[in-house]
DOPA-978921 format. One line per field, with one value per residue (C-alpha): x, y, z; residue number from 1; residue in one letter. Coordinates in pm, 1 decimal. Example, Ala and Ser with C-alpha at 12.3 -4.5 7.8 and 13.67 -1.06 7.14 Angstrom:
2
east (1230.0,1367.0)
north (-450.0,-106.0)
up (780.0,714.0)
n (1,2)
res (A,S)
***
This chain:
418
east (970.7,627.3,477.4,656.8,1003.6,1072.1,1417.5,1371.1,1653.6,1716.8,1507.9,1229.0,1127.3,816.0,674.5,773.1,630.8,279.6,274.1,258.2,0.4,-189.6,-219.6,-418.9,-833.9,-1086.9,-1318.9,-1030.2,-863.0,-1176.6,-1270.2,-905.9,-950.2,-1260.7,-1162.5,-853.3,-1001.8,-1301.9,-1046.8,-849.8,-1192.5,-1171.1,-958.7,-1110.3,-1453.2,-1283.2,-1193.7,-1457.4,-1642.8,-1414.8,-1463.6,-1817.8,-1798.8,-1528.1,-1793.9,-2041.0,-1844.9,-1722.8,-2113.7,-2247.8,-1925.9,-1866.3,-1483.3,-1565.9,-1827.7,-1603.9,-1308.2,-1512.4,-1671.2,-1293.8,-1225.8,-1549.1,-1450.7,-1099.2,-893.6,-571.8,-528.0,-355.1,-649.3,-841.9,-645.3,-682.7,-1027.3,-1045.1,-827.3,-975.0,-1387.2,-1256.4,-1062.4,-1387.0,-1650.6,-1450.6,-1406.8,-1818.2,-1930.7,-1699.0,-1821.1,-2073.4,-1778.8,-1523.7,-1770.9,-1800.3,-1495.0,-1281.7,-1537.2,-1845.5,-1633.5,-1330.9,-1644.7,-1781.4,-1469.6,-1388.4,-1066.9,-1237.9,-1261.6,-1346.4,-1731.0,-1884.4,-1780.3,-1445.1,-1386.3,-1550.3,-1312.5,-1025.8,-1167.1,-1226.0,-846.4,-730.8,-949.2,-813.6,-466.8,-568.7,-721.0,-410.7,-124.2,-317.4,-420.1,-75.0,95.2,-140.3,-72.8,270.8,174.1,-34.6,223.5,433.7,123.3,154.2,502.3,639.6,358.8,519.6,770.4,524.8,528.3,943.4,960.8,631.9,834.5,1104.1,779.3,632.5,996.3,995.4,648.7,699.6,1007.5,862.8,613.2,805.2,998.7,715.7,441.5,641.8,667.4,398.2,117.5,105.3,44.8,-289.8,-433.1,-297.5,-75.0,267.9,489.1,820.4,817.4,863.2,1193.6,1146.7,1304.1,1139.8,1269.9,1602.5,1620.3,1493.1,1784.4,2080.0,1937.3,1946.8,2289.3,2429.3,2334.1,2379.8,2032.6,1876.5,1748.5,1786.1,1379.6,1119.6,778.7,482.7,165.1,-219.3,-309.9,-548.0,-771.1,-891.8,-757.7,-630.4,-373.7,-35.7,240.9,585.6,836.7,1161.3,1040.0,1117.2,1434.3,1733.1,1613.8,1290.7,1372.7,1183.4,1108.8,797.7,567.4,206.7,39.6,-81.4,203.4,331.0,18.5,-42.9,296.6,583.2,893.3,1007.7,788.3,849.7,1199.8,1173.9,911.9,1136.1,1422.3,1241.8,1154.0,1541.3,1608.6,1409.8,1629.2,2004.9,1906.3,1790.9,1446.7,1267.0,1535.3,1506.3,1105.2,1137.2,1337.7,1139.6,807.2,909.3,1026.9,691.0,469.5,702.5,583.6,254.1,275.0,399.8,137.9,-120.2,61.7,-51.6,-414.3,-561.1,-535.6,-683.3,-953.5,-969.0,-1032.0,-1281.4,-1507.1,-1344.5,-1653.6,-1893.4,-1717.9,-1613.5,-1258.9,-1023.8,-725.2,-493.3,-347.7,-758.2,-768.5,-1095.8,-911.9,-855.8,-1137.7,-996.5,-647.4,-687.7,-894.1,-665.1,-374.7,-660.8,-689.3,-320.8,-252.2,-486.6,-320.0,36.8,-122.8,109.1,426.2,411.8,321.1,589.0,828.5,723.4,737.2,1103.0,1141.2,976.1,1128.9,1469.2,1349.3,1259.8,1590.7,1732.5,1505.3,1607.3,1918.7,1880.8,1645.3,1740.7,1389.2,1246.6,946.9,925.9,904.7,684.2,433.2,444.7,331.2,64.3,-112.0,-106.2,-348.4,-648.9,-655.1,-414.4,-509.4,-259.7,-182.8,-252.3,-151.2,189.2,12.6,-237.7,59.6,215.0,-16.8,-219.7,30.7,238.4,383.5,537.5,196.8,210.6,326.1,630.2,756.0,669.9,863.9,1153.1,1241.3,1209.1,1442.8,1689.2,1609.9,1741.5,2025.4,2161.6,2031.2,2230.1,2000.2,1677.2,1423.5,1045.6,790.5,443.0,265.6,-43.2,-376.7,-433.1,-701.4,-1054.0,-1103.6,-1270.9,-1636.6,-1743.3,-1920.8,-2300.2,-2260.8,-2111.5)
north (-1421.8,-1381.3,-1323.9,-1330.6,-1146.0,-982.0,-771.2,-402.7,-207.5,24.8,-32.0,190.0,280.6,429.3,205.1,-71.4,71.4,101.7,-267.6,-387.4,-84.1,-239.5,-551.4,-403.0,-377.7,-52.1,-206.7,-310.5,9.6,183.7,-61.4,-6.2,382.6,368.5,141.2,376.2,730.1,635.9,564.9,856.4,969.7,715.6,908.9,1237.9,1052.4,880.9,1111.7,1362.4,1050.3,964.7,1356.0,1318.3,1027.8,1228.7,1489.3,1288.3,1125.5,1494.3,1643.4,1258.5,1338.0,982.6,998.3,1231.4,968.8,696.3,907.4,1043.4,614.6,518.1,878.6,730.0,408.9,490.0,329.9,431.2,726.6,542.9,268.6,530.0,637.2,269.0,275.6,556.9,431.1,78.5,260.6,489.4,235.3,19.7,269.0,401.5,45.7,0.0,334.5,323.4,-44.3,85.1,276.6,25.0,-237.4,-48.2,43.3,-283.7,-562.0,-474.7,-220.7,-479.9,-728.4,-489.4,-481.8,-854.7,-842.5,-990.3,-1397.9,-1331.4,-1415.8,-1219.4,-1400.4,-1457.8,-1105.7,-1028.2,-1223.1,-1076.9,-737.2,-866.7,-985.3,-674.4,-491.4,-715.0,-617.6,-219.8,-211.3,-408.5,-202.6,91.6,134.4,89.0,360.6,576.6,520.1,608.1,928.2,1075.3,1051.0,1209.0,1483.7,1503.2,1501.7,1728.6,1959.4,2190.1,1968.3,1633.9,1613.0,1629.8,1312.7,1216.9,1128.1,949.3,710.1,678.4,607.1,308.0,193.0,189.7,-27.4,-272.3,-345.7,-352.0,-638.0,-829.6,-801.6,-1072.9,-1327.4,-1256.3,-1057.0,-1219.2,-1548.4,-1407.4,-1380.9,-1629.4,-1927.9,-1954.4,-2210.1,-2277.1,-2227.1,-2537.5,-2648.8,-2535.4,-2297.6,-1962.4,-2066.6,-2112.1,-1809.6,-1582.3,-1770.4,-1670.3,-1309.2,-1328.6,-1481.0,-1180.2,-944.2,-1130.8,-1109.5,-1378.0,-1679.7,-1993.1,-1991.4,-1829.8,-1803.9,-1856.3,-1685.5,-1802.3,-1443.1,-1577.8,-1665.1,-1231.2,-1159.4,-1203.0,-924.1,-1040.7,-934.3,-1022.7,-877.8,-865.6,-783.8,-726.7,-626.4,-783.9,-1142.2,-1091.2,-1031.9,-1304.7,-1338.9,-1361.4,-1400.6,-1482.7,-1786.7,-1547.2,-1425.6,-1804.9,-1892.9,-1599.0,-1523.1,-1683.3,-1749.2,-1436.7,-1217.3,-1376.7,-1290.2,-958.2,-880.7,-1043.6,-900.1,-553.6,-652.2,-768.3,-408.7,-247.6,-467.7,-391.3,-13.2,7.7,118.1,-6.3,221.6,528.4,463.5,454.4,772.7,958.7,860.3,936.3,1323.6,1335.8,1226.3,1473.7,1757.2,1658.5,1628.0,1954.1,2062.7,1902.3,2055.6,2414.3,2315.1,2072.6,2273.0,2607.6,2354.2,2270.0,2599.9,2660.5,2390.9,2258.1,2311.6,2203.2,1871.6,1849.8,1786.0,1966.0,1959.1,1801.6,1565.7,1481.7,1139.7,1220.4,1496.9,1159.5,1224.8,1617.4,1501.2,1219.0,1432.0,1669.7,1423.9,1249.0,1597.6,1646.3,1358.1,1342.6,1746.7,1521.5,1234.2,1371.1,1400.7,1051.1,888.1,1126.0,960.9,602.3,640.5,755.0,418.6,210.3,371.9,281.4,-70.4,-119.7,-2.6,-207.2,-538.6,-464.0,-476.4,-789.8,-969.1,-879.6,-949.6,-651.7,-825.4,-1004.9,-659.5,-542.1,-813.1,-798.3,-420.7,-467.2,-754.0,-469.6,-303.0,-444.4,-184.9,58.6,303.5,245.9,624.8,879.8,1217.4,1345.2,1598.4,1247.8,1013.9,1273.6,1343.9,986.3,688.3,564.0,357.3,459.6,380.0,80.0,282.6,483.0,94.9,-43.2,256.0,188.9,-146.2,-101.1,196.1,-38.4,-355.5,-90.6,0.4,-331.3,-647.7,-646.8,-613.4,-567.7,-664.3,-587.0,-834.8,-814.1,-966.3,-1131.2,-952.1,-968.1,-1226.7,-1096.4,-950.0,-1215.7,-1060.0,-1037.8,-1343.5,-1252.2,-1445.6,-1260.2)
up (-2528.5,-2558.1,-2954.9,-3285.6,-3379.1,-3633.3,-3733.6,-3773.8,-3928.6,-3666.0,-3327.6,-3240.3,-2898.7,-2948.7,-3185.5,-3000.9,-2679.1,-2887.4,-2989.0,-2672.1,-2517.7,-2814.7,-2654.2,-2418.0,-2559.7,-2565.2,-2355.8,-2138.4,-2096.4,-2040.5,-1756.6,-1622.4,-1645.2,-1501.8,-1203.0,-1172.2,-1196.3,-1011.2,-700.1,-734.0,-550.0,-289.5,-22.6,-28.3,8.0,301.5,442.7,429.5,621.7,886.9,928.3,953.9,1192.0,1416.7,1425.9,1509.9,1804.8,1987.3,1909.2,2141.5,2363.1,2378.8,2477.8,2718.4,2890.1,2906.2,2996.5,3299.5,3383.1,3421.2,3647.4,3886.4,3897.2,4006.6,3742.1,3668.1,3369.1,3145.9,3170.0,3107.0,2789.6,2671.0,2713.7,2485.3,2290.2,2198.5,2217.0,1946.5,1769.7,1761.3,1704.0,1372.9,1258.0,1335.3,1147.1,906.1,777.0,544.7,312.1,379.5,269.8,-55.4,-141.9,-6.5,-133.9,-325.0,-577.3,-611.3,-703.5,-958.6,-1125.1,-1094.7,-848.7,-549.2,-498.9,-149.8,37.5,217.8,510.2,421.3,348.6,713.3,875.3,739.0,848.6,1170.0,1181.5,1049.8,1350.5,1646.3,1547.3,1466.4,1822.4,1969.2,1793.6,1813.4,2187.4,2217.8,1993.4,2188.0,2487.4,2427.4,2199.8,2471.9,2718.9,2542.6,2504.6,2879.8,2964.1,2686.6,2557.3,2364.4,2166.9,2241.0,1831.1,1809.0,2054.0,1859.8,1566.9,1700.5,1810.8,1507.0,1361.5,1587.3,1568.5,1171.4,1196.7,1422.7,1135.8,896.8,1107.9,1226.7,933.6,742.9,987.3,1230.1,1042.6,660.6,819.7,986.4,663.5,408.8,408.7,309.6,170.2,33.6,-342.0,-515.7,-732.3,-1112.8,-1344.6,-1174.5,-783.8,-1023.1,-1142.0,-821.8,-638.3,-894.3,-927.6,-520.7,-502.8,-742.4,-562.5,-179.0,-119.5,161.3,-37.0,134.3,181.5,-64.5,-18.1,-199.3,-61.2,-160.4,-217.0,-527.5,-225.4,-207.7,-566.5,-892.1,-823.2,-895.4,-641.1,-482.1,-249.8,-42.6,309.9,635.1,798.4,998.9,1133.3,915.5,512.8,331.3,-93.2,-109.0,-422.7,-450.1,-629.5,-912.1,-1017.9,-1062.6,-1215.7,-1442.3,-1557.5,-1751.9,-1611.0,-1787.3,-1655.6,-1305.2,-1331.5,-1422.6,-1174.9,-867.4,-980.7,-969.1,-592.9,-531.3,-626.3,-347.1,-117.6,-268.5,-283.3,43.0,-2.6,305.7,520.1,297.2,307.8,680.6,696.3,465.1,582.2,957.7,806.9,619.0,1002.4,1194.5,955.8,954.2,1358.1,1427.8,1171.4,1368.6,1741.7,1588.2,1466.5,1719.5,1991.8,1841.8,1695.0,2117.5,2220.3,1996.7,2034.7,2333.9,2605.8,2398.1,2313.0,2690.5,2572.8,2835.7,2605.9,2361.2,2639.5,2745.7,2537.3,2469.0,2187.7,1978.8,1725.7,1684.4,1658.4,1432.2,1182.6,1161.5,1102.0,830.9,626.3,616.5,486.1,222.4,122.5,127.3,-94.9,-413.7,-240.0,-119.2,-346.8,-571.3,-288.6,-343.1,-718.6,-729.0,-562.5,-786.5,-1081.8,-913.8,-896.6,-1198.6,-1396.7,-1147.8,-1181.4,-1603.1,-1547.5,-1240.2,-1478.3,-1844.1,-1966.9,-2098.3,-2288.7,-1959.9,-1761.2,-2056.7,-2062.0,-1640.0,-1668.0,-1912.1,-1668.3,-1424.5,-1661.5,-1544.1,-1228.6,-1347.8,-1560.4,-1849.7,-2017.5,-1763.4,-1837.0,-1696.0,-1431.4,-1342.3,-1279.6,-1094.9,-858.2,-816.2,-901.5,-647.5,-935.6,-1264.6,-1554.0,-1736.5,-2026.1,-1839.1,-1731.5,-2145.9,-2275.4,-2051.1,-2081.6,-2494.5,-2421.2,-2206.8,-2494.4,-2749.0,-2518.0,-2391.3,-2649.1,-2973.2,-3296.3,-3068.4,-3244.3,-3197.0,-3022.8,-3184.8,-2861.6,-2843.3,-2719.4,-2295.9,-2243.5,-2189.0,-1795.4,-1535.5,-1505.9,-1184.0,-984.4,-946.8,-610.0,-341.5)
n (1,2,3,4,5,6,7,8,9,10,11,12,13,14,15,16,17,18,19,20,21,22,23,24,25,26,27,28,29,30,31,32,33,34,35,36,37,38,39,40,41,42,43,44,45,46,47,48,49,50,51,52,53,54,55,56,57,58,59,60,61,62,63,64,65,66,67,68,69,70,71,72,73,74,75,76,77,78,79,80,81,82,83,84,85,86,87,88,89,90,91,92,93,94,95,96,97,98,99,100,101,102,103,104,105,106,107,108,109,110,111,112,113,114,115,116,117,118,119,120,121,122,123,124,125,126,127,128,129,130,131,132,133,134,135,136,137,138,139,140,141,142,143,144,145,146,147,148,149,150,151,152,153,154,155,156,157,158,159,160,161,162,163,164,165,166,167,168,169,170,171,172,173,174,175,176,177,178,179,180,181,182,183,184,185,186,187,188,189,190,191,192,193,194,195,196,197,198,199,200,201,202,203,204,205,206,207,208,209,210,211,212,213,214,215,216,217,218,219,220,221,222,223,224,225,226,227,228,229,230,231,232,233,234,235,236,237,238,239,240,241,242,243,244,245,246,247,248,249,250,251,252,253,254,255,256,257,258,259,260,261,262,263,264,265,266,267,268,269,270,271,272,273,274,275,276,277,278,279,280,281,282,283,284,285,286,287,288,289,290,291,292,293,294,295,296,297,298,299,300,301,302,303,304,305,306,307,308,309,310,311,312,313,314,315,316,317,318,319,320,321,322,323,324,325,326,327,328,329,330,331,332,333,334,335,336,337,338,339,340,341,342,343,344,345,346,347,348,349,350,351,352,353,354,355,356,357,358,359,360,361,362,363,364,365,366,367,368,369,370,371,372,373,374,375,376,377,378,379,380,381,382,383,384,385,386,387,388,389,390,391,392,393,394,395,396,397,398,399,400,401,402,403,404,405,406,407,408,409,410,411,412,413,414,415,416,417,418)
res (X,X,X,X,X,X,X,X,X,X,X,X,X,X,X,X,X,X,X,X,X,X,X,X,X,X,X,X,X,X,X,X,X,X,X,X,X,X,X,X,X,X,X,X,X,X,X,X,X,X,X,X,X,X,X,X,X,X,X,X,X,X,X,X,X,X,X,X,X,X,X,X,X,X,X,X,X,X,X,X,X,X,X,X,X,X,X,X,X,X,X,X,X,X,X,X,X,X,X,X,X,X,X,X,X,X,X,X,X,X,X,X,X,X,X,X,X,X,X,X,X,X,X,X,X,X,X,X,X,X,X,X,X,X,X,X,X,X,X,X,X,X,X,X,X,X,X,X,X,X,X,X,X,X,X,X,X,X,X,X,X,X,X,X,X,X,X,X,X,X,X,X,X,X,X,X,X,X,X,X,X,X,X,X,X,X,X,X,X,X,X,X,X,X,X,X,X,X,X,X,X,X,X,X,X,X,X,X,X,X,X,X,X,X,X,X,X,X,X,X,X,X,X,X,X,X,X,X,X,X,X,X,X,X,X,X,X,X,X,X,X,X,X,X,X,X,X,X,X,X,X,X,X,X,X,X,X,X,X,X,X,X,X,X,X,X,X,X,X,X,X,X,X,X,X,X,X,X,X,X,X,X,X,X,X,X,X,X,X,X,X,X,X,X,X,X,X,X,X,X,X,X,X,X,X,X,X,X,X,X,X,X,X,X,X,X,X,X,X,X,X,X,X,X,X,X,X,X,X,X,X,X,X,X,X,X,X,X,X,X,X,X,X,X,X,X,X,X,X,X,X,X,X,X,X,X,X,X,X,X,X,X,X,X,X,X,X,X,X,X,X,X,X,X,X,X,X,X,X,X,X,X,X,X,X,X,X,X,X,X,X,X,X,X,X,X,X,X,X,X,X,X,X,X,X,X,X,X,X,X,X,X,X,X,X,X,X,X)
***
């Protein structure tokens, strides 16, 4: 238990909840708010560029060129589509460099969460754009024939693809997609491997293997989870959460993760996130088209089932989702609040979860207000997870007494060499 005890007469929430926010420095929190408000920004800026860029692609009719090479050349339509599929893929990926350059390296570097180079970071992009152009051609491939064959419920049938395409990466990003990007090896014997296998065993959770994951190799983020489904569930945590944390705070963090797992999370996510894309598909079957007709001839695209429609159809499927931004993340933070009354109860650390959730101050923003969390955390704040695991302390650990913790050590600055 991290800090000095000392016995209060009657336990107090509140001020217990404060002594550990204190923990937490002005220049520290103002860093964190500033990290955190300034990317609240981040995906309507996004999007308003992968807008622009769409644009930009119908006004040069590129689509239309290469859909019309493949026509002359003879190829076969779907080869066509994948043609498309894998120029537009690429060209997004090209344009879009600049801004994701920004926002994924040189801003995490600013704020000191990168340990990436240049070139390492690069490569992983590069990765990540092999396996975007691979899985993507793919999905649409399928969506557009779907387009063709059923045009007036193509978004009904739509979802039931989606449904499968997100469950297929679900069940292959443990095993087969992870590895592409950082190593993974058993944890080692010790007291936290101990305790992560008797929370697992309680609750008949899969723990003959658990991982540990070199994620300190891109960031000082600490992280861990139960993923994958069927064949594929793995526990997983990454090497800064071992280094970084006691094994206290360990356990209450895994056992927060073995929650998502006994509650059936990733199934409900599935479900609710396929809902959530067939809305914002039929949405999209009622505005692409009239988008189509307007600008249609002038962007030579001959319909929604033309593959060269890709740039109008994925813009309009990039607004609405930014306009459903609150509700999922609203969705995902039910979730997480499950989790963690679960991982208190799993874990029975509540300093442990307390001290966890303040290291997760230095890139969330700490105290929002209720309307801010609401609409921009995906996770409860720091403070909504301090206040309830002093609540549960006070509830379930006979004369509680308060922890006066010590201050968070001083943020990393960033490295002046990129």
């Amino acid at each position: 238990m991290p800090g000095l005890a000392h016995a209060a007469a009657a336990f107090d929430v509140d001020h217990a909840t404060q002594l550990w926010l204190a923990t937490l420095s002005g220049p520290a929190q103002a860093r964190s708010d500033a990290y955190f408000e300034g990317g609240e920004w981040l995906a309507l800026w996004g999007t308003l560029i992968s807008l622009g860029i769409y644009s930009f692609l119908l006004r040069i009719r590129l689509l239309p060129k290469v859909r019309t090479a493949m026509h002359r050349r003879g190829w076969r339509p779907w080869l066509g589509l994948l043609a498309c599929g894998l120029v537009f893929i690429a060209v997004d990926t090209l344009l879009s460099l600049p801004w994701t350059f920004y926002t994924g390296y040189l801003r995490e570097r600013q704020y000191g969460l990168m340990n990436q180079s240049v070139g390492a970071w690069l490569g992983d992009q590069a990765i990540g754009l092999l396996l975007g152009a691979l899985l993507g051609s793919v999905l649409l491939l399928v969506i557009y024939a779907v387009i063709r064959m059923y045009p007036k419920h193509w978004w009904l049938i739509g979802t039931g693809v989606i449904a499968v395409a997100i469950t297929f990466l679900v069940l292959i990003t443990p095993v087969f997609l992870v590895p592409l990007f950082n190593t993974q090896s058993e944890l080692p014997d010790g007291p936290v491997r101990t305790r992560v296998v008797a929370m697992a065993k309680a609750y008949n959770v899969p723990s003959e293997h658990i991982y540990l994951v070199d994620a300190s190799r891109q960031s000082d983020r600490i992280s861990a989870n139960v993923s994958g489904i069927g064949p594929t569930i793995r526990i997983s945590l990454n090497d800064n959460l071992l280094k970084k944390t006691s094994v206290a705070e360990t356990a209450a963090v895994m056992g927060h993760e073995l929650g998502h797992y006994v509650l059936g999370h990733v199934w409900r996510t599935i479900v609710v996130l396929t809902l959530l894309m067939g809305l914002l598909l039929w949405l999209a079957s009622r505005i692409a088209p009239a988008l189509i007709r307007h600008g249609g001839q002038r962007w030579d695209v001959r319909g929604l089932s033309d593959p060269a429609s890709l740039p109008v159809l994925a813009g309009v499927l990039s607004v609405l989702s930014l306009l459903a931004t609150p509700v999922t993340n609203t969705l995902i933070r039910v979730d997480e609040s499950e989790a963690d009354a679960f991982g208190l109860d799993a874990a029975r650390e509540p300093d442990g979860f307390a001290a966890a959730a303040m290291k997760l101050s230095a890139y969330r923003k700490i105290a929002p207000g209720a309307l801010e969390e609401m609409l921009f955390f995906d996770h409860p704040s720091g403070k909504t997870r301090v206040h309830m695991a002093m609540q549960w302390k006070k509830d379930h650990v006979p004369n509680a007494t308060e922890v006066v913790p010590p201050p968070l050590p001083p943020l990393k600055l960033p490295d002046p060499k990129p």
